[in-house]
N, C-alpha and C positions, 0 to 999 in steps of 0.2 A: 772705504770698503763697501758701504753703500752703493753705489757707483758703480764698483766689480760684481756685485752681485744683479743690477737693473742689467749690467753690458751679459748677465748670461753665465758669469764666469765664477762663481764663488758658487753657487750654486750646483752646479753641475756635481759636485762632489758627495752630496747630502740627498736624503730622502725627501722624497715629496709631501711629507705627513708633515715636514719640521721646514718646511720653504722650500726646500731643495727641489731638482728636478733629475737625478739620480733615475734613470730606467736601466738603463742597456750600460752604466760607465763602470770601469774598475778600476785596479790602479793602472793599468796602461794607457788610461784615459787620461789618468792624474799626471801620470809623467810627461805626457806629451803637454797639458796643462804646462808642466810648471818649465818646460823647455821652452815653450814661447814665451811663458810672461816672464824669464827671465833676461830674456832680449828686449824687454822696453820699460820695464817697472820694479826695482829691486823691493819697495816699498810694499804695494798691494802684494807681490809674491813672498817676503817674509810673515806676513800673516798671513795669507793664504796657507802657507805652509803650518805654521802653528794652529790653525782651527786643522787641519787632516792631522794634527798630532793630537791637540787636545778634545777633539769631539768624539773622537771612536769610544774614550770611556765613557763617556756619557750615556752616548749609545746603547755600549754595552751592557754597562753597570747601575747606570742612573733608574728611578724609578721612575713614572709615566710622567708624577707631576716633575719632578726634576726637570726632566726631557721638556716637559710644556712652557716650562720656568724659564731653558735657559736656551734652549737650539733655536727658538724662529731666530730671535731676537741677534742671533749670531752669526745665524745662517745665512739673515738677510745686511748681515753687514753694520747691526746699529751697534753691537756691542763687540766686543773684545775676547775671547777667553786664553789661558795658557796651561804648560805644564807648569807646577812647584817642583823642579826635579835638579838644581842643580844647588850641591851644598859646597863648601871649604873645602872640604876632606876629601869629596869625592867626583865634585864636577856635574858629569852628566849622567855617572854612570848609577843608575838606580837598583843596582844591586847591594850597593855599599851606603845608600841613603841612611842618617840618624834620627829623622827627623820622627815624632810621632803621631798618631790623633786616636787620641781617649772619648769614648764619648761621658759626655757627664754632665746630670741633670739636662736629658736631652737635646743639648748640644754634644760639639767637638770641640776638647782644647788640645791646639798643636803647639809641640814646641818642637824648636828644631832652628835651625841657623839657613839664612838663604844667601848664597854668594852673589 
């Protein structure tokens, strides 16, 4: 993923604060991304596709240092991220998710079952 991201292409989709070089792209950009690399790399494009799933909360949600913590590092290909979104019961659909996270003694403990 590394790699994808030096060839220009993992990036494109991320802010430039966090690696990325995201100006002018939206998802029409993405799509058309993810329509070529699916014509020669099934590999780099399933995680390609999982960071545009799992980095938007972050984004969105995460705090500065979170974002600092966890998006270069991701953006530029060294690590991994995903959803926890699919259980037994319910698959993908995260409406019907059981799973929980309590915070406690400033952590979170989750329980829940992961398919």
């Amino acid at each position: 993923h590394a790699k994808a991201y030096q060839a220009g292409l993992q990036g494109i989709l991320f802010p430039k604060e966090f690696g990325g070089a995201r100006e002018d792209t939206d998802y029409f950009h993405e799509l058309i991304l993810w329509d070529e690399m699916g014509r020669c790399s099934a590999q780099v494009l399933g995680q390609l596709q999982i960071n545009s799933m799992a980095i938007p909360p972050v984004l969105l949600h995460g705090s500065e240092a979170m974002k600092a913590a966890v998006l270069p590092a991701v953006v530029r290909g060294e690590k991994s991220i995903s959803l926890m979104i699919s259980e037994p019961q319910a698959g993908s659909d995260v409406a019907n998710l059981r799973t929980t996270a309590v915070k406690q003694d400033g952590c979170y403990v989750v329980n829940g079952q992961k398919k």
